[in-house]
N, C-alpha and C positions, 0 to 999 in steps of 0.2 A: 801162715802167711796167706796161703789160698783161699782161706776160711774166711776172712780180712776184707780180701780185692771181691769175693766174693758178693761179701755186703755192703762192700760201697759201689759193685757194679747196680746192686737190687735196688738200696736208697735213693738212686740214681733216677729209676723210673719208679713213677707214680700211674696209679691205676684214676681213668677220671669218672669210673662206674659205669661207664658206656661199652665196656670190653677193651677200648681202647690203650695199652699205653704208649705214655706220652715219655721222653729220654728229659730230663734234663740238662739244659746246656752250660749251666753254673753250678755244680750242685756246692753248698756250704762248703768251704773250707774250714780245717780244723780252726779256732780260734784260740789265741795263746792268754789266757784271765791276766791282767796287772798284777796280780798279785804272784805269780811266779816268775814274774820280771824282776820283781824286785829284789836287791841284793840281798844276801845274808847279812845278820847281823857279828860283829866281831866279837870275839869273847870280851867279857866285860874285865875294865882297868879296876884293879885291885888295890886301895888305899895301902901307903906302908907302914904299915905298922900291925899287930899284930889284930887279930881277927878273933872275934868271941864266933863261938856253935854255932851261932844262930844266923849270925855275918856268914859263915862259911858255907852254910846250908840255901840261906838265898840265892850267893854267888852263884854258887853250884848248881841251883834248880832255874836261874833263868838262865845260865850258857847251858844248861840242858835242855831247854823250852826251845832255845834258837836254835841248837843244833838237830834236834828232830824237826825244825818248824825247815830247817835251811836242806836236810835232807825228803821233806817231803816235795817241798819246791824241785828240787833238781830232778826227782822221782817223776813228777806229773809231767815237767820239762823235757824229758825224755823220751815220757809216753805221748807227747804231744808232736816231739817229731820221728816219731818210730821209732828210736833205740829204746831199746829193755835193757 
């Protein structure tokens, strides 16, 4: 955490090559991408009736795509507002 406050006290000041530095009085704040605003997708609705391999294996591989895609989102979300 020290390691952290440390480099955002540094990024904070900029050197202007005249020996001088200068503090910044804004410096960036984190910015949150739209794309980890956006919701997770839901596991997907499964027609009733019975399901060939191949049916099974799609299902399977896009609420699997979601679910990695919905835990990276929440991942970066987190790193974004400091919890780990």
């Amino acid at each position: 955490m020290l390691n952290v406050l440390l480099l955002v006290s540094l990024a904070s000041c900029v050197s202007t090559g005249s020996g001088k530095v200068v503090i910044a009085r804004d410096p960036p704040k984190k910015t949150i991408d739209s794309k980890i605003k956006e919701l997770c997708n839901l596991p997907t609705l499964l027609p009733e009736r019975e399901l060939t391999q191949a049916e099974i294996e799609a299902y399977w591989g896009t609420d699997r795509w979601s679910l990695v895609d919905c835990y990276n989102k929440h991942k970066a979300r987190n790193e974004v507002d400091g919890n780990k």
